[in-house]
N, C-alpha and C positions, 0 to 999 in steps of 0.2 A: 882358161875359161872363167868368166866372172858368174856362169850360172851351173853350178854341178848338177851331175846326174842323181834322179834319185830310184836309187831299186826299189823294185816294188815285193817288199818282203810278205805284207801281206794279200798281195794276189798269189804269191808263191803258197804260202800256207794252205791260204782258202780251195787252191785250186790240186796244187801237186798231191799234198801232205793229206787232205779229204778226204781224198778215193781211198785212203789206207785207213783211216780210223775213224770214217763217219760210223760204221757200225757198231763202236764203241761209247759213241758221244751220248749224249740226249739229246731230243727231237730241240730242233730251232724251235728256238722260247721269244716271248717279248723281253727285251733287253734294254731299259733306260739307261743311257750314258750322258754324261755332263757335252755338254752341247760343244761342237768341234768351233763353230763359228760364234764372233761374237755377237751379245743377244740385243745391243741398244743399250740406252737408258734404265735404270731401276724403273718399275713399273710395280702398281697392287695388284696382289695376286685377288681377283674375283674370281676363280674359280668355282663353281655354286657344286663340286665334289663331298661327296660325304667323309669326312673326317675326327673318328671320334677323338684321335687322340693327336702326337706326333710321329707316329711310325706310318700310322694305315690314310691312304687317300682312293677312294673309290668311286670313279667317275661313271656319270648318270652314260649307259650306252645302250642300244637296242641291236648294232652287230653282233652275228652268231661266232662263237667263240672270242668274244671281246670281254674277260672278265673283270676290264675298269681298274683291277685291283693293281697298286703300286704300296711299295712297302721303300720308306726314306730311313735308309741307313744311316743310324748315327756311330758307328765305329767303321772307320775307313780299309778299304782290301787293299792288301799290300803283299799278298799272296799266302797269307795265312787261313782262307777260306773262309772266312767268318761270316761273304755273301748269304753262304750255302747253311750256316749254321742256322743265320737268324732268318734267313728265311723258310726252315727248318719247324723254327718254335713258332712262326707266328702261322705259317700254313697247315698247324698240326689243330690249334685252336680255332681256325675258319674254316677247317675240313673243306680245303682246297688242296689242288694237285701244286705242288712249288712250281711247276714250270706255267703255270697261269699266273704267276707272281712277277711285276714287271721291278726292277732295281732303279731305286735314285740316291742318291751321296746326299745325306742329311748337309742343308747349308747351317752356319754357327748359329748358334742356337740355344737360349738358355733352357729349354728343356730339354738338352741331351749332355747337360753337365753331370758327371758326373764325381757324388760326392767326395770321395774316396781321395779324388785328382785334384777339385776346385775347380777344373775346368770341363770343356769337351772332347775326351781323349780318347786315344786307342795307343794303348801299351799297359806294360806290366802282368801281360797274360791274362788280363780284364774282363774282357770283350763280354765271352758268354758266362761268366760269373754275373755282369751286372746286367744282362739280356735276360736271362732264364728262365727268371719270374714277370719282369718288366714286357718280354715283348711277347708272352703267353697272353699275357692278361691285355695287352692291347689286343690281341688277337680274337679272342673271346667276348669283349668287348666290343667289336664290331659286331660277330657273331649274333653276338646276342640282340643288338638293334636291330641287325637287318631280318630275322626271325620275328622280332616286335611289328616291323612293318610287315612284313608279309600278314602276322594275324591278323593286323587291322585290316585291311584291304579283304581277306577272304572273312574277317568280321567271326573270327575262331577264337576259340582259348589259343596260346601260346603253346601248351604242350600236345595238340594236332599236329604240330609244325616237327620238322628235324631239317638237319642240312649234310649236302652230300655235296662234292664236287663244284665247288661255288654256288649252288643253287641250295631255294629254301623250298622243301617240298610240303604238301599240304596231304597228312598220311590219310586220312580217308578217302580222297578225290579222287589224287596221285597227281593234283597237280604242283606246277611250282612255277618259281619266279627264278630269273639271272639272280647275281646278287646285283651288277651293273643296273639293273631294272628299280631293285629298291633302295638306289643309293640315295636320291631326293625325298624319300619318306623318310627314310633312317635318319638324314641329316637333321628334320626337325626332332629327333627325341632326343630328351634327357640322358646321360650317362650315366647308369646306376654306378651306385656306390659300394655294392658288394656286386665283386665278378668271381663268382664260380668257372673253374676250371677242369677239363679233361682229366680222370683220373685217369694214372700209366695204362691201366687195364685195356683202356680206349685205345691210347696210343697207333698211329698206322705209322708214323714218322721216325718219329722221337727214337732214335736206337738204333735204326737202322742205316746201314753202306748205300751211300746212293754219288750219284757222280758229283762234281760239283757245278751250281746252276750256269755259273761262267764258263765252266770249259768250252764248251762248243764256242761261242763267243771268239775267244778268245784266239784258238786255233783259225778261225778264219778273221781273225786281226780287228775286230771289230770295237772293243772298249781303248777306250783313249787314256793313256796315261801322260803325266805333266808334258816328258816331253815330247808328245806327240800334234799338241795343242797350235794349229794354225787359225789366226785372226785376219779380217780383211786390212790391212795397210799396215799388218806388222815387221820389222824390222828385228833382225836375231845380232844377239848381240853375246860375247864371251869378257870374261874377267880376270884381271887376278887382285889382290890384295900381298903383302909383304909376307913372302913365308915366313918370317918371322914373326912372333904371335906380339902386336903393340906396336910394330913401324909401320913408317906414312911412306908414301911416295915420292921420291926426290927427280932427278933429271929426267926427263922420257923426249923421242923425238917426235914428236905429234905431227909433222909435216910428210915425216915418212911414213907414218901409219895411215894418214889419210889420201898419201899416192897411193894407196896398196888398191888395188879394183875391187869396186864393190863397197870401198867403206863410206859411211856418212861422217861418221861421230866419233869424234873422245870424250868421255865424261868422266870425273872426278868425284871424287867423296876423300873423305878425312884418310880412310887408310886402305883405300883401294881405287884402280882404274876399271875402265868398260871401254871396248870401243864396240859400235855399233857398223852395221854394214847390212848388204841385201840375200847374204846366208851367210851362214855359221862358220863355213871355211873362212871365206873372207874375212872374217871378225875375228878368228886364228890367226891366219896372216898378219892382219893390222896390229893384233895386239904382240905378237914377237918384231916387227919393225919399231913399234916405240923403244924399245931396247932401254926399259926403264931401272933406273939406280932407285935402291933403297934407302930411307933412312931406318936403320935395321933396330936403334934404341937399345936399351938396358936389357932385354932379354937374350941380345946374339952371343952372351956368353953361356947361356946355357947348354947344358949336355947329360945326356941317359947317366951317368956315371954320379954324377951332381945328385939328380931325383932320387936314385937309389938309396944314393950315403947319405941325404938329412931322413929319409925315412928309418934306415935302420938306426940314425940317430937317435931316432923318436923311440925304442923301445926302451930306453933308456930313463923317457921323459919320467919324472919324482912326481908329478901332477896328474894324473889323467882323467877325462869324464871315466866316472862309474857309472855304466850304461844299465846293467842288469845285473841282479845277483840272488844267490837262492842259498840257504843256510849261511854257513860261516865257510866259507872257500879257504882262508887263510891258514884258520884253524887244523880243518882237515887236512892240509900239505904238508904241516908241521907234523901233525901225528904218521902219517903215512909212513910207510915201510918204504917206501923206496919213491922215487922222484924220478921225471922223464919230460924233456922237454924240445922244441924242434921250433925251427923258424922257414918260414915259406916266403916266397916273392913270387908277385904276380905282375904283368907289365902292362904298358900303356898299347892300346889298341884301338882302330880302327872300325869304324863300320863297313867300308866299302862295297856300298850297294850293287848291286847291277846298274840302275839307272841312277844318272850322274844327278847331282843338283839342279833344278832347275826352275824357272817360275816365268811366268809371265804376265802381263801387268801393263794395264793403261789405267793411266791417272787422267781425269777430266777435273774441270772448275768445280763442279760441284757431283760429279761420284766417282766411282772407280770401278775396274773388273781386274781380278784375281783370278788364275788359272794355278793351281798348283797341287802337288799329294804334299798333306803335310798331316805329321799326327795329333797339332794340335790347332785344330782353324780357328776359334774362338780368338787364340793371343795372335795366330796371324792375320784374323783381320783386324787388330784393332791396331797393330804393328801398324799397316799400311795405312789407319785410318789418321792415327798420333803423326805419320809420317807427312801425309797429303794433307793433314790440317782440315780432316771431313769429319762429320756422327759417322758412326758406327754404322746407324743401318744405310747411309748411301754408300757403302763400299761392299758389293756382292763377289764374295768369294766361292768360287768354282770348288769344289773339292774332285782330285781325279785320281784313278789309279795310282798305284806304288809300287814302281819297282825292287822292292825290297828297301825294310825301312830300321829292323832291329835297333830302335831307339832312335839312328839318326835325325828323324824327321819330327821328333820329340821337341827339338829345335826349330825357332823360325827367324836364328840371324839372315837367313839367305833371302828370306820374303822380305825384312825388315832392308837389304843393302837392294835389293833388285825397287823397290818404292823411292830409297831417296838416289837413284840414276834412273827411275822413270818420272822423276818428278820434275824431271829439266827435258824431257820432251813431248811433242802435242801427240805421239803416234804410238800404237801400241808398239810393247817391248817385250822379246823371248829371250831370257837369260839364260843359256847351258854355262855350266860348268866343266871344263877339264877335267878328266882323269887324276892330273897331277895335282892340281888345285884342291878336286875332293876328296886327298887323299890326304895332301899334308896342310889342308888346315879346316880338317874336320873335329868334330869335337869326340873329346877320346874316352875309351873306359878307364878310369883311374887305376894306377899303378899301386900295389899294395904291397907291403910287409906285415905279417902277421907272427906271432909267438903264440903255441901253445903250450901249455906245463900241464902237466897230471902227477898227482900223486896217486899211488899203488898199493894195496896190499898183499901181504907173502905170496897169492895167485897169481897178482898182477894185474887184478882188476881195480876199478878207478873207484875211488874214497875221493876225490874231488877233479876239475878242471877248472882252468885259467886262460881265458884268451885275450890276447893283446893284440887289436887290431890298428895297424896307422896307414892313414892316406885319406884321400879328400873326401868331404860331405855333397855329393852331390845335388841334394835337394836342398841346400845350403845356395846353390844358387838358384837352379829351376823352381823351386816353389818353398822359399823361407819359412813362412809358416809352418810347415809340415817338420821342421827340425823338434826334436823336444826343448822342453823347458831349460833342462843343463849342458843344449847344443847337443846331441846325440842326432846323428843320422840312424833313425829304425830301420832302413834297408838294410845297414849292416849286421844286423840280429837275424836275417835269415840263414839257415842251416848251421847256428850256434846256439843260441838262447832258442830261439824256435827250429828246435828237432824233435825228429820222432825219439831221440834219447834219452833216458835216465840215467842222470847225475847224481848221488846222493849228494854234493854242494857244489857251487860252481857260481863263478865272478867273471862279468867280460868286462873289458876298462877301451877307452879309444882316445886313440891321440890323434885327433885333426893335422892332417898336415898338406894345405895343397899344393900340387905341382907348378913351380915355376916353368912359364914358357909357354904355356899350353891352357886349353879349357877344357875340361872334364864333365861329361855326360850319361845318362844311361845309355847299356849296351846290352841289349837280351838278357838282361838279368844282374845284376850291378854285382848287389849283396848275394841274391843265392849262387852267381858263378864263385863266386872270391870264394863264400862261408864251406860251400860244400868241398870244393878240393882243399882246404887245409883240413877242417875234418875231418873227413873221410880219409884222406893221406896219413892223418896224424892214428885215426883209430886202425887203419891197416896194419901201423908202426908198431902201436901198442900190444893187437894181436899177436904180431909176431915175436915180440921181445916176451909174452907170457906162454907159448910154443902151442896158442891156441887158435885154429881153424878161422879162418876173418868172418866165414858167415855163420860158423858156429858163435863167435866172440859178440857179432853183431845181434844175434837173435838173443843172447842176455839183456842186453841194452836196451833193447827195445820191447821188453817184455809186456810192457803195461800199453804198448800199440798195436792192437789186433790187423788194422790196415795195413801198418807197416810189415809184419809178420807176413802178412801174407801173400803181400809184393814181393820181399826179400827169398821166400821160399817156395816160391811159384819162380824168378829166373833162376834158380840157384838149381830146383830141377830141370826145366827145359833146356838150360845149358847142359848140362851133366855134369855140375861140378866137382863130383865124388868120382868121376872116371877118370882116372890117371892120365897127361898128355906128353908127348915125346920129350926130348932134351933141348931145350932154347925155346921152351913154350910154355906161356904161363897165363893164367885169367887172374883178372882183377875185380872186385866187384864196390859197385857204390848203393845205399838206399836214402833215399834223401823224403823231406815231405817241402816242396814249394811249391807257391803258386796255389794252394789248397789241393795239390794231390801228392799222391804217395808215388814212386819210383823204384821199382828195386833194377839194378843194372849193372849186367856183367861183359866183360870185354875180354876176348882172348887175344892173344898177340904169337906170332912168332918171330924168334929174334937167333935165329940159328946164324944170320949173317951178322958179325959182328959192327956193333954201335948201329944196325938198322933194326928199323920195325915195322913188320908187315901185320896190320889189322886183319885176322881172319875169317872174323865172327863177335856178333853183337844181340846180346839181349837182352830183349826189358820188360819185364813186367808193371803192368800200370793199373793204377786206381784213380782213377779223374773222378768219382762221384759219378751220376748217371751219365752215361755215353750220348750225345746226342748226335753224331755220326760218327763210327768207330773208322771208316777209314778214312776219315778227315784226323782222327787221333791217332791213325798210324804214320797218314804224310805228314804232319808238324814234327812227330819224335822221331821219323826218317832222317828228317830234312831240318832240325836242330841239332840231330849228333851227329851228322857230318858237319856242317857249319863249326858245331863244337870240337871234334876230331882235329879238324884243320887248323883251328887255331892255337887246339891246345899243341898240335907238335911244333909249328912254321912261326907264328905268328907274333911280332912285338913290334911299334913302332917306335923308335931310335932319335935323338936328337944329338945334333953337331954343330956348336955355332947358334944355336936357335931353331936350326932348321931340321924337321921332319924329313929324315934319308927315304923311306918307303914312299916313294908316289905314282906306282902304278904295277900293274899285276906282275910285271918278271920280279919286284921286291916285296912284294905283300902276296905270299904265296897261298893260293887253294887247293883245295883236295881235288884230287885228278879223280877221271872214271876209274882210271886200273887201283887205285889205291885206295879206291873207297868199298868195305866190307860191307856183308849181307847182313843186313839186321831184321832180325825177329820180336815182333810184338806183340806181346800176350795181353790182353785189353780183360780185368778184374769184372765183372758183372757188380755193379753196385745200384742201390737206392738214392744214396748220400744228395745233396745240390751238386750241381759242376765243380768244380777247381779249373784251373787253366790247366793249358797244356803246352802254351809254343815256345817258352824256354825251358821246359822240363829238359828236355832231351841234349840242348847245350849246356846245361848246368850239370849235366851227369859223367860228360867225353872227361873230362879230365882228368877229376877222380878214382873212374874206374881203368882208363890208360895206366895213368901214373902208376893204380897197383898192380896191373897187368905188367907193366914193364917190368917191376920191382921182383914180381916172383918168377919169371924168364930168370932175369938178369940176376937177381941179387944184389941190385945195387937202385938204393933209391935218392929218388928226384926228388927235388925240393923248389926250382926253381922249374917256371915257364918263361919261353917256352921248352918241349921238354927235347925234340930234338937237338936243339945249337948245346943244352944242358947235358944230354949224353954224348954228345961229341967230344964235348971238352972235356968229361970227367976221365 
């Protein structure tokens, strides 16, 4: 058949799946989605909506329950809920109900740059750290004008006035205005320069469990993600490039790929093919009949083995940057009574989203349209615009949905090759990507070697630490700048140099070294996954070689951090730490601070089967600074320590020849339903600002496994991942 069947998943959802948990959802809300159909030509937006800033847009309306208000997202949902957050902060300041708040995907934009990044980003656990303030005060900021209008119009003082429920009321009268109603007055005033803000006191929002604004949405199929994106005359087209990371394309049979039904098109680029056809099977089809030879270049003798042994090379290295250092580290080792040192390996990995790579894309003479989730639109559209030979603002990029993005989409090689293969046709273009494609030649979380040393005294407590960390700088190439001065990647100083620990002296030194074969990217956490399992493994080690208790060992350490104290001894009670458990059963704990929040987290395991390990129970106590929805803080650290769980036992991608072994889910293994534990989250009541939260909870799986394992078993891990590393021992 040249035209497949298409299920229709979400009439299945909206219609079966309904009747079981509409009384669960929140009520259908207004819901803006980036536009399924394509929109024309760039066009000015006249709009005559009230806009004081770049978040808030409030359309002039006189329909009853129409409250105009739309709120333009400048950090992208990718299923970390951040819809729900900032519309959270900005609905708390306009004392509106959040489901009267309609959602749009900020288009690139230098007003949603943010500093930190250089650019318009969503990662590094950001989101509501740099929202908090910023999207209060726009909020309050409208607030505030459309209450200026209303006095004028009823010819009041200002403090007559209050606001409830989108409306500005007029408290002697009891009358009031929409805010839709004063959206044309509001627009002509000034924006004051000082915005006063809600004290918590006020708060109806801010802190509280509430659903998230997409859910309903969502379950009846209704937000579009990339690849969901259908245009009128588009064409779906699949790819591959040389799994080999640097070869071009050598022989293919392009006569046989274009007998295949359905296909139009072969297209070329430097180091990859396309063929185009009238669905996506077909362009599967076509593109396995070209039965194309590689030219595979200098990289096809690479292999895992290779990567490993110039890293532990490197600990060796006589030169190293001096990243950070506090007293005389050197000094204090020498003096020490006793010396203890250990070396960890960590591997190269995968992001493996749920939704595959994909982008769509028409290029015209003079603009372009961009459909894509990407976490950084700014460089993807100007990718597309360097590519098409356009300015910048004639290329309107869509931002859409994300089906899970843990850094990958940080990257915009794939927008960047999907521009120069739509730039050789008149007709829009849908690029998926394969399974196996986005598996072995994704961009990976770098492979690490690291050394710690400590020196001891007669207790066994630490008189100084040494950490030696080697493997690649990855802001070295996503954003140069941001390297220090004597080349120091700073990601790598999380959960080392920046811990909740007291050192009396201590030195980190790094030897750069990047992986041949491969490109290296952030992954949910670069620095703080690496920094906190050597760590945290190494201070377990320590504790036990001084026959002291690890959260007793840890609460010395941490003396001078009242946060951390009180994460670390808030799970350490709700586990039960102090209660004895059977024989092959051991907990492990980690306390880490990244991201700006504090973590304590303990893991128990049993391991009565021998070399197996059954997860039985998980708990964490957290300090994120003020909560601004506690069980959005509970699904992110759910649903980062399984993520994290899974990858710490299963998970390494391998090279043979050049080529990436792992490319598709029976070799890149996830954590199953039956093998994923119950975890408990204890959520700290604080004042503090936010900190993030959506890699806390995978930066904590490994650490607190690894010592989990270690006091079951008696025998500890040193390399991930840690089950193929208990098999073989």
């Amino acid at each position: 058949m040249n035209t497949p069947a298409t299920p229709s998943r979400r009439h299945f959802l909206a219609g079966a799946t309904g009747l079981i948990v509409a009384g669960l959802l929140p009520k259908r809300r207004a819901f803006s989605r980036p536009s399924e159909f394509y929109q024309g030509p760039l066009v000015e937006n006249t709009d005559p909506a009230f806009t004081p800033n770049a978040y808030i847009r409030i359309a002039p309306s006189t329909i009853p329950g129409d409250s105009g208000i739309t709120l333009i997202l400048p950090n992208v949902e990718m299923g970390q809920g951040i819809y729900t957050g900032a519309v959270t902060l900005i609905a708390e300041e306009l004392n509106v109900d959040p489901d009267q708040v309609a959602l749009e995907a900020a288009p690139p934009d230098d007003a949603y740059v943010a500093a930190d990044m250089g650019t318009q980003a969503t990662g590094g656990s950001t989101s509501t750290i740099f929202e908090w303030t910023t999207l209060r005060q726009a909020g309050a900021a409208a607030r505030l004008l459309l209450t200026q209008a209303a006095a004028s119009r009823w010819n009041c003082p200002i403090s007559d006035c209050t606001t409830r429920q989108g409306r500005v009321l007029h408290t002697p009268s009891g009358d009031s205005f929409a805010y839709a109603e004063l959206a044309t007055d509001a627009a002509t005033l000034p924006v004051p320069k000082t915005i006063p803000l809600k004290p918590a006191k006020d708060w109806t929002l801010i802190g509280r469990s509430r659903h998230r604004v997409d859910s309903r949405a969502k379950v009846e199929g209704r937000p579009l993600f990339g690849i969901d994106i259908r245009v009128p005359d588009m064409k779906h087209a699949t790819v591959a490039a040389c799994p080999v990371m640097g070869g071009t394309p050598g022989d293919m049979d392009r006569d046989a790929a274009l007998r295949t039904p359905g296909v139009h098109a072969v297209l070329t680029i430097k180091n990859a093919v396309c063929v185009v056809a009238d669905h996506y099977w077909a362009a599967k089809k076509g593109l396995e009949a070209l039965a194309i030879t590689w030219n595979e270049g200098p990289n096809a003798s690479i292999d895992t083995h290779r990567i490993y042994s110039e890293l532990h090379a490197a600990l060796a290295e006589p030169k190293p940057i001096i990243a950070k250092s506090k007293g005389d580290a050197a000094a204090a080792m020498t003096r020490a009574a006793s010396r203890y040192e250990a070396t960890y390996q960590q591997p190269l990995l995968a992001h493996a989203p749920m939704e595959p790579i994909n982008c769509t894309i028409h290029i015209r003479p003079d603009s372009a349209d961009v459909w894509v989730g990407t976490q950084v639109p700014m460089w993807a559209r100007d990718s597309v615009a360097d590519i098409a030979d356009l300015p910048k603002d004639k290329v309107r990029l869509h931002c859409q949905y994300i089906g899970g993005g843990f850094g990958r989409r940080l990257e915009y090689e794939y927008v960047t090759q999907a521009a120069q293969f739509a730039k050789q046709v008149p007709y829009p273009l849908k690029i998926v990507w394969s399974r196996e494609e986005d598996l072995t030649l994704d961009r990976f979380r770098p492979a690490y070697v690291d050394r710690l040393r400590a020196g001891l005294n007669t207790q066994g407590r630490i008189e100084s630490m040494e950490f030696r960390v080697v493997g690649p700088a990855v802001v070295a190439r996503w954003e140069p700048a941001g390297l220090s001065p004597n080349g120091f990647d700073e990601d790598l100083a999380a959960a080392i140099s920046i811990t909740p620990y007291t050192f009396p002296a201590s030195r980190l030194d790094y030897v750069r070294r990047e992986a041949p074969g491969v490109v290296t990217a952030w992954w949910r956490g670069v620095g703080g996954t690496r920094g906190l399992f050597v760590v945290e493994s190494f201070i377990d080690e320590l504790a036990l070689r001084a026959g002291a208790d690890p959260v007793a060992y840890r609460r010395e350490l941490i003396r001078d951090q009242p946060r951390a104290r009180t994460v670390l001894d808030l799970a350490a009670e709700k586990s039960g730490w102090t209660t004895p458990l059977p024989k092959g059963h051991g907990r492990g704990v980690a306390v880490q601070f990244l991201f700006g929040s504090y973590l304590g987290t303990i893991i128990e395991v049993d391991m009565t089967e021998p070399k197996e390990v059954r997860i039985t129970r998980v708990t964490v106590a957290v300090d994120c600074g003020q909560p601004v929805n506690p069980d959005q803080i509970r699904a992110q650290i759910e649903g980062g320590m399984i993520f994290g769980l899974g990858t710490t036992l299963f998970n390494e991608i391998t090279l043979s020849k050049g080529r990436v072994q792992e490319n598709n889910f029976n070799l890149w293994r996830i954590m199953r339903m039956n093998e994923a534990p119950p975890i408990e989250i204890h959520i700290v009541q604080s004042t503090e600002e936010p900190g993030g939260i959506g890699e806390t909870g995978t930066a904590a799986a490994a650490p607190a496994l690894a010592n989990a394992i270690a006091a079951a078993s008696g025998h500890r891990l040193r390399t991930l991942p840690l089950l193929p590393a208990l098999k073989g021992a």
